[in-house]
Every structure is written in structure tokens, then in C-alpha cells.
C-alpha distance (Angstrom), angle and dihedral (degrees) to the residues before:
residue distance angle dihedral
X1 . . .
X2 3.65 . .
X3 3.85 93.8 .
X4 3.97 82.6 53.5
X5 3.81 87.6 65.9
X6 3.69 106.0 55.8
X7 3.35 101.9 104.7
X8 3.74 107.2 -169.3
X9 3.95 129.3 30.7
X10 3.70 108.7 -146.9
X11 4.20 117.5 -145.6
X12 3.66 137.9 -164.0
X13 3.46 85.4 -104.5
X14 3.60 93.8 59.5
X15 3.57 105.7 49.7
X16 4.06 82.1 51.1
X17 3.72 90.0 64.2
X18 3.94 92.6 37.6
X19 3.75 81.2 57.0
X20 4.10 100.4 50.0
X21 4.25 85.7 40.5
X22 3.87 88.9 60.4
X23 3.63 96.7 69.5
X24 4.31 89.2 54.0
X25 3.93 108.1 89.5
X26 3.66 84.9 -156.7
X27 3.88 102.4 52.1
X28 4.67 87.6 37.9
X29 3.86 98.6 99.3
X30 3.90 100.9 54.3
X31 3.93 89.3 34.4
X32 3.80 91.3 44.4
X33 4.22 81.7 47.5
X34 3.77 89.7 53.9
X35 3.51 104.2 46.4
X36 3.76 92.4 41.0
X37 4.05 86.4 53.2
X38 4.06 85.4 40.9
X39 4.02 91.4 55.3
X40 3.42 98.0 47.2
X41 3.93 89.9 52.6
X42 4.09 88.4 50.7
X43 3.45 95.4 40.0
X44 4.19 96.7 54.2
X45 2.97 97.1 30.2
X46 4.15 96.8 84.6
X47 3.39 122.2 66.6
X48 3.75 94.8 -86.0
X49 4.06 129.4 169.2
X50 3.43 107.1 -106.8
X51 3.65 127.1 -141.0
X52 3.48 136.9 -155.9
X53 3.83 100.7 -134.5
X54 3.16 104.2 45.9
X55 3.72 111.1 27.5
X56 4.25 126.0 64.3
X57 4.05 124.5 -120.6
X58 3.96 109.3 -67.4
X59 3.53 118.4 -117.5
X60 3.90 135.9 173.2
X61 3.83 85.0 -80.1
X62 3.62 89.3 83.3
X63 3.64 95.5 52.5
X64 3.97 102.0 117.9
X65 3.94 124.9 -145.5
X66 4.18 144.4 -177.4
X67 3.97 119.0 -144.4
X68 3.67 118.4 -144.3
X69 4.46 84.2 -100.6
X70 3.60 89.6 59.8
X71 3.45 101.1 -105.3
X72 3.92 119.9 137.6
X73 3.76 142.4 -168.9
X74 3.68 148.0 110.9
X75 3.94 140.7 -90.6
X76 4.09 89.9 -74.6
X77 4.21 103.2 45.3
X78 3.96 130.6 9.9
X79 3.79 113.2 -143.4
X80 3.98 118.4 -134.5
X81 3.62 89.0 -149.8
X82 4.04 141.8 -50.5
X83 3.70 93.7 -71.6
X84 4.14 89.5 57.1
X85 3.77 86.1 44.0
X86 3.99 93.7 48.6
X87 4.23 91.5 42.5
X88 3.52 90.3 59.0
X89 3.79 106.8 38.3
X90 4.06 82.8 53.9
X91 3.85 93.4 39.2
X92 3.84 87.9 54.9
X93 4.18 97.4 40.5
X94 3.87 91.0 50.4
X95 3.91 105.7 28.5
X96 3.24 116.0 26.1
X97 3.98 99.7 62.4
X98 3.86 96.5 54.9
X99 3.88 88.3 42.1
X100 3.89 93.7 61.6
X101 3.93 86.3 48.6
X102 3.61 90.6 47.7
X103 3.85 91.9 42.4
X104 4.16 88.9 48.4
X105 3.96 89.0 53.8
X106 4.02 90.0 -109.1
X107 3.83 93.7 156.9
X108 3.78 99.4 36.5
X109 4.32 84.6 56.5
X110 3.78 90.1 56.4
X111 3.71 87.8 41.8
X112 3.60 95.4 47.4
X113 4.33 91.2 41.1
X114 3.85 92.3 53.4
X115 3.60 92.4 44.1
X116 4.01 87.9 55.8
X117 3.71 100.5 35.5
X118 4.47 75.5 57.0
X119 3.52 97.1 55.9
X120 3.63 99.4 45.2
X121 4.12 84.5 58.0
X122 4.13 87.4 55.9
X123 3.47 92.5 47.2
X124 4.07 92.7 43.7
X125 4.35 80.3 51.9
X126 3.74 96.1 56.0
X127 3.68 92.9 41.5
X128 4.18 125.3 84.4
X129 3.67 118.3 -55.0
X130 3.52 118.0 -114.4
X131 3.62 127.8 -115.8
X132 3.86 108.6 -92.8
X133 3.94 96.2 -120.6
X134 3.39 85.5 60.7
X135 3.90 124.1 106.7
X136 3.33 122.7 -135.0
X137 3.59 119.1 -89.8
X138 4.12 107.9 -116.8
X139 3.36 118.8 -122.1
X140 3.74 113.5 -112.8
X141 3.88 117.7 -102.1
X142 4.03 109.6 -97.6
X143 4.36 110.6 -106.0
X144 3.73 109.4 -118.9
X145 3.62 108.6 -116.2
X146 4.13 104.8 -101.6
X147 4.39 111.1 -164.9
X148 3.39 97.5 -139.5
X149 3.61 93.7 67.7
X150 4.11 84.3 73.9
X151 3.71 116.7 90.4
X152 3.89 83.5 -137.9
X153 4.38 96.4 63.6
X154 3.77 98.1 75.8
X155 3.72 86.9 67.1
X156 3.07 110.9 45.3
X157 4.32 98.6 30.4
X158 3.53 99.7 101.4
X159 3.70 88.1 58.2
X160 3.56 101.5 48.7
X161 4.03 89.8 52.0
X162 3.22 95.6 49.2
X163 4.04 91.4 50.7
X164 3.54 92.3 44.2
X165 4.10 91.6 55.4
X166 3.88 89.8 52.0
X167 3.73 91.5 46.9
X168 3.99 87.7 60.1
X169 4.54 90.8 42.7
X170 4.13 83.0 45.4
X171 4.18 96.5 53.2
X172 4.15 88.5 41.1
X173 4.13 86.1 65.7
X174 3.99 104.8 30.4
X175 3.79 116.5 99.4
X176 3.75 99.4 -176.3
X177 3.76 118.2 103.4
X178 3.97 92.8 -142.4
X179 3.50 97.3 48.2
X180 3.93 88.4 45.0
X181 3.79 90.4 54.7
X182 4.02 96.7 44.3
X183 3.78 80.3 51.6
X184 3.75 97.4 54.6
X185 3.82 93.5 41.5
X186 4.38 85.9 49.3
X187 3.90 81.9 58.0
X188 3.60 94.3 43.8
X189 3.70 92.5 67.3
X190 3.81 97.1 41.5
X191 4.09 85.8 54.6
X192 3.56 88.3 108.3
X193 3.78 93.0 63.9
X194 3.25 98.2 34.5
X195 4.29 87.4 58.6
X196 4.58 78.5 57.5
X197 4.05 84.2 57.2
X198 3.67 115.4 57.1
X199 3.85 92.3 -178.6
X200 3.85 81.8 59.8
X201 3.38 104.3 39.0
X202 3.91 88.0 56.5
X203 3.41 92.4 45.3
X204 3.94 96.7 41.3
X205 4.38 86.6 57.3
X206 3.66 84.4 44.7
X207 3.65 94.9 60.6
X208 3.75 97.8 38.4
X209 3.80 90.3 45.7
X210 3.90 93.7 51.4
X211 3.95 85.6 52.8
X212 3.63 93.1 49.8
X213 3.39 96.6 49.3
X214 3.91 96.5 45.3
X215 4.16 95.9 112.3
X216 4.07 83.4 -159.4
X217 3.15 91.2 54.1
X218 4.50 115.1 104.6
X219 3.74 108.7 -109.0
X220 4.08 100.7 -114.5
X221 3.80 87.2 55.7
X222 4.09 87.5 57.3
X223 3.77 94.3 37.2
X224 3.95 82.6 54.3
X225 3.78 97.1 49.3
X226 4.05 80.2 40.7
X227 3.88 92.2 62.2
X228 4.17 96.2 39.5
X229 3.64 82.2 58.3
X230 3.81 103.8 44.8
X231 4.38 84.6 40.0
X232 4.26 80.6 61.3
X233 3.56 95.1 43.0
X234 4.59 99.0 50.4
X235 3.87 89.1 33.0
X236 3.88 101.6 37.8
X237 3.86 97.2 23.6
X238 3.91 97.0 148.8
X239 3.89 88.8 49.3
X240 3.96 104.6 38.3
X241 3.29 111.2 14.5
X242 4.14 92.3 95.7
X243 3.38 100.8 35.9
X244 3.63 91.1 58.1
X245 3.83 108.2 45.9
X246 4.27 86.0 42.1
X247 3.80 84.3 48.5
X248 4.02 102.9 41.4
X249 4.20 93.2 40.2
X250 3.94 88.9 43.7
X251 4.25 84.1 52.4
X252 4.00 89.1 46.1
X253 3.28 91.3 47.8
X254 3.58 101.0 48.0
X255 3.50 106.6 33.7
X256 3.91 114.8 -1.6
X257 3.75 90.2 58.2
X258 3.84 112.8 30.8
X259 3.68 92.0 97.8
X260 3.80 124.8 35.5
X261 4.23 112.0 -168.3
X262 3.73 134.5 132.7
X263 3.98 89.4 -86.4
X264 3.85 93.9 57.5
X265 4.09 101.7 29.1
X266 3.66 98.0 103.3
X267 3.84 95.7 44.5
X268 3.49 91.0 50.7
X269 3.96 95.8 46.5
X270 4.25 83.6 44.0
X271 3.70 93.3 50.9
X272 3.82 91.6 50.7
X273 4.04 91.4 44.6
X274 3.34 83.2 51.3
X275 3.93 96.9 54.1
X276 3.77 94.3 48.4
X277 3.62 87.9 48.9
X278 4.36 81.9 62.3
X279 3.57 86.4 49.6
X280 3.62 99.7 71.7
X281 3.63 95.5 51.5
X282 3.77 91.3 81.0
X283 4.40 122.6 -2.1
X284 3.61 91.8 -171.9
X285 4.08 89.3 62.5
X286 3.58 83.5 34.1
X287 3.40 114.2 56.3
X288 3.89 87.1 36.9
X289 3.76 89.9 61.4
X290 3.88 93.7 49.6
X291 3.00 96.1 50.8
X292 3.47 93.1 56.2
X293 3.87 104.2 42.3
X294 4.56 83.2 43.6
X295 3.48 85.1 57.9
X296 3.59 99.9 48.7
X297 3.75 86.1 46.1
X298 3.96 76.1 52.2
X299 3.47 97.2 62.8
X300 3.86 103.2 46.5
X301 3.70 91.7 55.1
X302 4.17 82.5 48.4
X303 3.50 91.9 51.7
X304 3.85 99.3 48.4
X305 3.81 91.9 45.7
X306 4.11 89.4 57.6
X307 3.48 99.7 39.3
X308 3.85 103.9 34.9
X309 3.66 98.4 -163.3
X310 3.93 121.7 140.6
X311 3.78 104.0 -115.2
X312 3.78 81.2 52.4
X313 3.89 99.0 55.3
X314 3.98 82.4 41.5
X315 3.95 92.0 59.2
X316 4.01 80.7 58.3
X317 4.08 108.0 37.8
X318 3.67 96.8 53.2
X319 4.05 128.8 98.9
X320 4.10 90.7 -105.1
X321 3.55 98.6 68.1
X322 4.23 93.8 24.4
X323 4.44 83.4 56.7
X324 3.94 92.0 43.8
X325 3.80 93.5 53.7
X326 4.22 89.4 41.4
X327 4.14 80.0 53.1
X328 3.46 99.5 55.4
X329 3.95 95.7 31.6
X330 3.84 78.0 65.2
X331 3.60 94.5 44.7
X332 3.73 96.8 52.1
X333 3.85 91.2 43.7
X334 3.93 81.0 60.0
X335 3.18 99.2 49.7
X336 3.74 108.9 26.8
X337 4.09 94.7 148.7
X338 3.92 115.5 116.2
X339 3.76 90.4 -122.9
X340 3.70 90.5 52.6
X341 3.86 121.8 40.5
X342 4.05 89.0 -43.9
X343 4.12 92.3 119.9
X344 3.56 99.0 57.6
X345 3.59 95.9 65.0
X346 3.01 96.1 94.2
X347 3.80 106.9 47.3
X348 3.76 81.4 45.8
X349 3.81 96.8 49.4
X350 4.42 87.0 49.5
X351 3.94 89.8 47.3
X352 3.80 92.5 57.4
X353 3.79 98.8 36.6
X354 3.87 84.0 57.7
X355 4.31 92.2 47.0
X356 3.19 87.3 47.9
X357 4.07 103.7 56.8
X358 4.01 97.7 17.3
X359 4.41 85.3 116.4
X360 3.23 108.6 22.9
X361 3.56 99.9 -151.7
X362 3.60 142.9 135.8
X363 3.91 93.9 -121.2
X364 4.13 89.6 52.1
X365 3.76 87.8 54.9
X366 4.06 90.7 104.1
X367 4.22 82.6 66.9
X368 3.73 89.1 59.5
X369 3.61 97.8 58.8
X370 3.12 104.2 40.8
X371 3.95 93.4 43.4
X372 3.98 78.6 40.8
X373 4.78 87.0 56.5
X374 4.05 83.0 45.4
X375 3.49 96.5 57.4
X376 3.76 101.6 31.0
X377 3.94 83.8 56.6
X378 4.38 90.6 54.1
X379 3.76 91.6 42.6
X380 3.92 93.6 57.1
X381 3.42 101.3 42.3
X382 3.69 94.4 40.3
X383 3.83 102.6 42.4
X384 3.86 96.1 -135.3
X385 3.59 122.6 135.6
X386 4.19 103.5 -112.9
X387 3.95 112.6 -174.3
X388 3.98 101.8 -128.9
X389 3.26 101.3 129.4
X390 4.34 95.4 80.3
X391 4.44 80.2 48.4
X392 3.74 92.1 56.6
X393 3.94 94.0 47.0
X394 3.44 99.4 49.5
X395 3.68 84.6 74.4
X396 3.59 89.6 65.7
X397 3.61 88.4 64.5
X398 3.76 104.6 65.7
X399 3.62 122.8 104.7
X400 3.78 97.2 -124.3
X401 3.66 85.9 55.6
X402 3.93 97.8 54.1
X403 3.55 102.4 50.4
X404 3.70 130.1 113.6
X405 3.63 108.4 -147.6
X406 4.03 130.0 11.5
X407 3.93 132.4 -117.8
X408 3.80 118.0 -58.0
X409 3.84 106.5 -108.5
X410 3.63 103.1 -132.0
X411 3.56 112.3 -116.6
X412 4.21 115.7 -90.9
X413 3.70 94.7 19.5
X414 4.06 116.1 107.4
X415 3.39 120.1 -135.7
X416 3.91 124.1 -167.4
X417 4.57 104.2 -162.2
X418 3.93 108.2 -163.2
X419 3.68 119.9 -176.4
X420 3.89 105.9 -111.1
X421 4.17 111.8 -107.0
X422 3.68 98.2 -118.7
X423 3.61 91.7 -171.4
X424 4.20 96.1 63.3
X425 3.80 90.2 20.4
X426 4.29 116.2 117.8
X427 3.79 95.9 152.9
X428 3.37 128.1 14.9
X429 3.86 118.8 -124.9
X430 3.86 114.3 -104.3
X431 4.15 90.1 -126.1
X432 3.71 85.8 62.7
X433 3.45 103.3 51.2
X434 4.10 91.3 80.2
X435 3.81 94.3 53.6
X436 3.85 126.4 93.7
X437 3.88 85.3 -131.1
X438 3.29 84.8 78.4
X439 3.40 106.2 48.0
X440 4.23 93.4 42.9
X441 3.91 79.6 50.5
X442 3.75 94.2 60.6
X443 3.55 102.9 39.7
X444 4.05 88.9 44.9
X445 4.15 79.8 54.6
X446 3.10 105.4 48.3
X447 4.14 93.3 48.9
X448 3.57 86.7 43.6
X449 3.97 87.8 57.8
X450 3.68 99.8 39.9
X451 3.73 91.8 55.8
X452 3.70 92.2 48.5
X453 3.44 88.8 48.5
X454 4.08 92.0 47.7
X455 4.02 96.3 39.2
X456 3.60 88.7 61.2
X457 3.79 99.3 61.4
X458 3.95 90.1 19.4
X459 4.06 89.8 121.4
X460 3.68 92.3 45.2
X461 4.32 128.1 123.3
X462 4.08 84.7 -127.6
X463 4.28 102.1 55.3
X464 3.55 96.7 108.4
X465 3.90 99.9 50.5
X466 4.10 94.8 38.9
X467 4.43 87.2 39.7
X468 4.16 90.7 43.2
X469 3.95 101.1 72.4
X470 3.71 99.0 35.7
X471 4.00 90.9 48.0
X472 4.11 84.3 56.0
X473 3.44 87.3 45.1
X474 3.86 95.4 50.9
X475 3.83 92.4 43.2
X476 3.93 91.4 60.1
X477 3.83 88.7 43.6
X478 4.02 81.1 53.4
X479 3.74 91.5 52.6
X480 3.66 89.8 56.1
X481 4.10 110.9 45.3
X482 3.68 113.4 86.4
X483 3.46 98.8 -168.8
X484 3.96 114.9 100.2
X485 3.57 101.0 -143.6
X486 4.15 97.9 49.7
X487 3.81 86.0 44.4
X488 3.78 93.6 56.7
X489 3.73 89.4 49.4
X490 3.49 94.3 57.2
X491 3.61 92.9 50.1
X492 3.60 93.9 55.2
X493 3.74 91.3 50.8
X494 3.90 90.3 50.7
X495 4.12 99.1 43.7
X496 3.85 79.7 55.8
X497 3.94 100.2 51.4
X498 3.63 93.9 47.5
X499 3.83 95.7 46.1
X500 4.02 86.0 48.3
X501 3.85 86.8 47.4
X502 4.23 91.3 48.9
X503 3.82 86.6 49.0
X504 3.81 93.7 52.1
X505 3.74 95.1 43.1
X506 3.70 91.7 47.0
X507 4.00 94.0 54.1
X508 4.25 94.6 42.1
X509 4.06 79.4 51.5
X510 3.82 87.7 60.2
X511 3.31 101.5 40.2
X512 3.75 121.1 103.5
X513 3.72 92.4 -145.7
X514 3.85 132.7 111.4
X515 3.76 120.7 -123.0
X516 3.55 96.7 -101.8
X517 3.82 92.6 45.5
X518 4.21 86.1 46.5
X519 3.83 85.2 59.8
X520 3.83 99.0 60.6
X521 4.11 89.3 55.4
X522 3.43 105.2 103.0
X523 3.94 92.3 -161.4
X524 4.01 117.6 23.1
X525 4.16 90.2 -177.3
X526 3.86 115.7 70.3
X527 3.99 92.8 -157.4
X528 3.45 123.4 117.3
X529 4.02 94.3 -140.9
X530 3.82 114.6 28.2
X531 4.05 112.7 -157.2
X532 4.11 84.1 -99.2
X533 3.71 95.9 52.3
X534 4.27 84.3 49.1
X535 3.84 89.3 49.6
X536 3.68 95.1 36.8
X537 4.10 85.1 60.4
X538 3.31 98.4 51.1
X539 3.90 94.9 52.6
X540 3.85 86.1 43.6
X541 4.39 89.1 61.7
X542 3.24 89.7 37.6
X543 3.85 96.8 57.7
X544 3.56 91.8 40.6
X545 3.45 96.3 55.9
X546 4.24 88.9 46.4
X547 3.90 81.0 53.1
């Protein structure tokens, strides 16, 4: 029978001296052969989803079995027991990755590279000077360290392959985190043959993507898929690179970021950390792939403004396209510099100011803010006057917002108010629109915003001019609301701009400067906290503590 066939029963004892024999160049081969043969058994022999690219034809080898003595196994190894079978699983996860590098010479190349890249700088020293208009010559970017250029690879090849292919069939079936991450770090030292094996390199990003984007999955499991993958993409750029920011922004798109809501926030805000962190690997690749997913975001907002159809304006209101323009808000906030992302501000800046006032209605007023955080973020970081300001006080302007006093409930019927989540809110539900949550909610948002806005450029030459118009703006607003709570709010927010705005005209009035020389002062007030940056607090605890 199939028990009959197992030909060797593997013991604790065993994998013990498997374990001391990997550290003996001469003894690697046949202990690299027997642990390779040893993993495969482990790793089929659960009831594991099998896949077509990365796993061989099935046969009756895989066919698992249990003895009367408790030992287990399949056609290829016999188990003694469960601690034999556990030994060598985490023997082979933890050791036997670093052992091929060490085997292959991995550490002596880097040794040996640094060592020569040093010399050459001594000998460049005791050679001519260089004329001083000369630049610097750069030094020349570090080869990654490839296996087959060791004598020792041919040998033992075969073997590595075939351990790196069950590595990938082992981490599609494993649940637990730890075993996940000792997985991903296993794979994280074999990147460099993986980047020889294209099948493998595709499916090894694969794997690690579909762990990173798992929204169940705990955080330091992500963060180590996360670190595999950005490993590939600075030591492999030419041959990862691609494949993994298609791959991860296709998985944020598609599954990370089709629902935004207090259970999924922080996944979605990691994912998209994550993301820009892949950006900085290479801006050429970057900004060429921004551009081209901004202006495909481009044309969907296009096509719903031409055609006006509802399907259409759903394609734009919806948490896909809301979390891909929060992702690359962040992204250009990163990396604001001209030679980085720096040009595609602006077609980012019109794409979101047209989201975020496409309907202008009450119930779309959850687009506005958090269009209104996306762009508040970019303007601060990037120093670039944004208009925002006109955005925010449209909501002001809506009936619903206006109103003194809310529906009448009619009498016998129940009704449960809940302030609206303005974090995880696009549209507002229609029950809500009545209630004086509401309208306390979109004041409290909109001076929230405006002093977010204004805090940020609250030391700048320009205050006055940008703070003028919007303080107008919010007086006639003031004039308007008959509600005494919103009305007080507003105040605040305007005592605050035009004591900023005194402040700031006061210090350009000192200043010996010209205009054109004021203009090139990043901050024209010496205080640490201007009034703006004291209000701008206050709103911040208070909205925290409403959240």
C-alpha cells in the first residue's frame, strides 16, 4: 500500500543533525537534497489549494496517510510524529534560505564588492586633482549579487528552484501569522533567484501582494509582505519594480479600497503609505505611472460630466475612485519637488476640485471634505496656493444647512438622530438630512477645514489677501444662519482670521524688505504658534473627540 512505500521515517533527532550538517560546505549538497525532498513532503502533504503555476501535476504521491503509531506522511517521506514534522517545516522556513546564500558565498560578494568599490576611492585620492568647475564624478550604482556567478550554483540549482516553488504552494495554505512572516522573510533571501525565474518572480509578488492586501490579515504580517516586496523592488529594480506597483495599486484598488469605514480606515491609510513608500524607489517609473492612472481617473470624471447619466456619476462617488485620489494626494504631498511628482499638481489639484463640486448637493457634501483633507494635505506640504476655500463655503449655502429648527417628529413614531461619521461619510443618508446633527456637523466641518487650511500658511507674507475674501464671505454666511450655536462658530473662526491677518500686516509693516524680497520669506511671523495654529488646535481636539 501507500504506507508500504515510504521509504524513510524522519525523527526529531534527524532534522537536529540535518540542522548542524547545514553549516558544513562539504556535507550542503546531500543535506540541501534532503531537506529540499523533506519540504516538499511537509508542504503537500496538507490539504493545500493547488495552483497551476506554481505547483507540478498531482499524482498518488501526494496521497497522505496515519499508521496505527501515529506516524504520518505520504508516498515520498514518512513522519515519526508531529514534533518531527513541525522541526523540519521550521528548520527549513528559518535555515535553509540563509544557508544557500551562505553556501553560494552571498556575504563574502558584498564583502569582497565594498572592499573594491573602497580601494578604487584611495586610488581616485592619490591620483590628479580635478579642476574645480568640475562635478564630482558619481559613484557607480552597486551590482546586485546574482548566484550563478558562484562556481557552487550549478550544483545545487535544481534544488533551490524546486524549494523556492514549494515555499510559494506552502504560504497559499498557512493561516498563522508567524509562519506567514518566516515564509516571506525565506523568500526574501531567495529574491535573487527568483529575479533569474520570471515565472517565479511573478508568482513570488503575487503571493506577497495577496498577503498584503488581505484587510484580515494582522498588520506585522502585511508590513512583512510590505518589506519582501520593497527588498525586490531597490535590489531587483529592472526586474520587479513594475510588476509590483501594477500589482499592489491594482490590489488597493480593487479590494483594499472599495470600502472606506472605521473597521478598514487604517488598512486603507497603511496600504497607501505603503505605495508611496514604492514610489521613491524609482521617480522616473513613478511619475510615469501617475500620470497615467491620474489621467485615467481624468477621464471618468470627463466622461460623467458630458454625459450626466447615473451609472456615470456612480463610477465617480464611490470609495474606489474617492481612495485612489486620497493615495496620490498623499503621494504628491511626499513628493511635491518638480523633479519628482511636482508637475502633476496641478492636473491633480483640477481633478479633485471637479469630484468635489460635480452635484452640488447637500447629500454629496461627504465628497467635499474629504476631497477638501486631500487637498489641504498637497497644499501644505507643497507650498502652492490651492483655491479650497470657495469649495468649503458653498456648503454654507444649502438649505439644510441654514435652517433654525428641524422637522417635527410626528407624534408616536421613534426616531433614533446619530451624528453623521464624517470620516467614512460620501453621501449623507436622506433620514439625516432633517436633523440638526446634520447641520451642527457641517458647520463644525467646514470651520474645522478652513482653519486647517489657514494654520498651514498662517505665518505666510500672503495671509491677508488669501484670509480677506473668505472672511467677507463668512461674515455674509453669518448674517444668514439663525441657529445660535453655528453662528458662534463662525464667529470664532472669523475673530481668528482677522487677528492672524493684523499680525501679518503688522510684521510686513516692519520689515525693511521690498515686495518682491517679502515674497521669497517663507515665514514673515517669528512666533512659534500664530493665533491660527492656536485655533486650528483646538478644532483639531475637538473633532477628535466628536470622532
Amino acid at each position: 500500500g501507500v504506507e508500504d512505500a515510504a521509504h524513510e521515517v524522519l525523527t526529531v533527532a534527524q532534522v537536529r543533525a540535518l540542522d548542524k550538517d547545514l553549516n558544513s560546505a562539504q556535507k550542503f549538497p546531500k543535506t540541501l537534497r534532503r531537506l529540499v525532498k523533506a519540504f516538499r513532503s511537509g508542504a503537500h502533504l496538507a490539504k493545500l489549494p493547488h495552483k497551476k503555476s506554481t505547483d507540478r501535476e498531482s499524482t498518488t504521491e501526494d496521497d497522505a496517510f496515519v499508521s496505527a503509531d501515529g506516524s504520518f506522511g505520504n508516498a515520498r517521506l514518512k513522519f515519526r510524529n508531529g514534533k518531527a514534522y513541525q522541526a523540519l517545516m521550521s528548520l527549513c522556513i528559518a535555515r535553509l534560505a540563509p544557508a544557500i546564500s551562505a553556501f553560494l558565498g552571498r556575504g563574502r560578494a558584498a564583502t569582497a564588492a565594498a572592499a573594491s568599490a573602497e580601494g578604487k576611492k584611495k586610488k581616485k585620492k592619490k591620483g590628479k586633482k580635478k579642476p574645480e568647475g568640475d562635478a564630482p564624478a558619481e559613484s557607480a550604482p552597486q551590482k546586485p549579487w546574482n548566484p550563478a556567478d558562484s562556481g557552487r550554483w550549478k550544483g545545487i540549482a535544481a534544488l533551490v528552484k524546486v524549494f523556492a516553488f514549494d515555499l510559494l504552494h506552502l504560504l497559499r495554505g498557512v493561516g498563522d501569522g508567524a509562519t506567514v512572516r518566516g515564509i516571506l522573510d525565506a523568500q526574501r533571501e531567495l529574491l535573487p533567484v527568483s529575479a533569474g525565474i520570471p515565472a517565479l518572480a511573478k508568482e513570488v509578488v503575487k503571493s506577497a501582494v495577496e498577503v498584503w492586501a488581505a484587510v484580515g490579515t494582522p498588520e506585522a504580517t502585511r508590513m512583512a509582505a510590505f518589506l519582501m516586496l520593497r527588498a525586490a523592488c531597490v535590489d531587483h529594480k529592472e526586474v520587479y519594480l513594475s510588476t509590483v506597483m501594477r500589482s499592489t495599486y491594482a490590489s488597493y484598488s480593487r479590494t483594499i479600497g472599495k470600502s472606506f469605514n472605521p473597521k478598514t480606515m487604517e488598512a486603507v491609510v497603511f496600504a497607501s503609505r505603503c505605495f508611496v513608500e514604492l514610489c521613491s524607489v524609482d521617480m522616473g517609473v513613478s511619475y510615469d505611472f501617475a500620470f497615467a492612472k491620474i489621467r485615467d481617473l481624468a477621464l471618468v470624471l470627463k466622461t460623467a460630466i458630458t454625459s450626466k447619466g447615473k451609472e456615470d456619476f456612480q463610477k465617480v462617488y464611490n470609495w474606489h475612485c474617492l481612495n485612489a485620489l486620497r493615495l496620490w494626494g498623499h503621494a504628491l504631498a511626499t513628493f511635491p519637488e518638480k523633479e519628482d511628482l511636482g508637475l502633476l499638481i496641478y492636473p491633480y489639484t483640477q481633478l479633485t476640485l471637479g469630484v468635489m463640486t460635480m452635484v452640488p448637493s447637500s447629500r454629496n457634501v461627504g465628497i467635499r471634505f474629504q476631497c477638501a483633507s486631500f487637498l489641504i494635505e498637497l497644499a501644505a506640504a507643497s507650498n502652492t496656493f490651492i483655491p479650497i476655500a470657495p469649495s468649503l463655503l458653498g456648503v454654507l449655502n444649502f438649505s439644510e444647512v441654514k435652517k433654525k429648527e428641524i422637522g417635527k417628529v410626528k407624534k408616536g413614531e421613534r426616531v433614533k438622530l446619530r451624528a453623521v461619521d464624517w470620516r467614512c461619510t460620501l453621501r449623507v443618508p436622506e433620514q439625516a438630512m432633517s436633523s440638526h446633527l446634520f447641520r451642527d456637523g457641517c458647520v463644525s466641518r467646514v470651520v474645522f477645514f478652513l482653519s486647517m487650511y489657514f494654520a498651514s500658511i498662517s505665518k505666510s507674507v500672503y495671509f491677508p489677501e488669501v484670509a480677506y475674501p473668505v472672511t467677507a464671505s463668512l461674515r455674509k454666511h453669518l448674517k444668514q444662519m439663525t441657529n445660535s450655536r453655528t453662528r458662534q462658530a463662525l464667529k470664532d473662526l472669523i475673530e481668528k482670521l482677522e487677528e492672524n491677518s493684523r499680525l501679518v500686516a503688522q510684521a510686513r509693516s516692519k520689515s525693511q524688505k521690498g515686495p518682491c524680497e517679502l515674497l521669497a520669506v517663507d515665514k514673515i511671523l517669528e512666533t512659534d504658534q500664530s493665533p491660527m495654529d492656536r485655533f486650528f488646535a483646538q478644532e483639531k481636539k475637538r473633532v477628535e473627540k466628536e470622532d
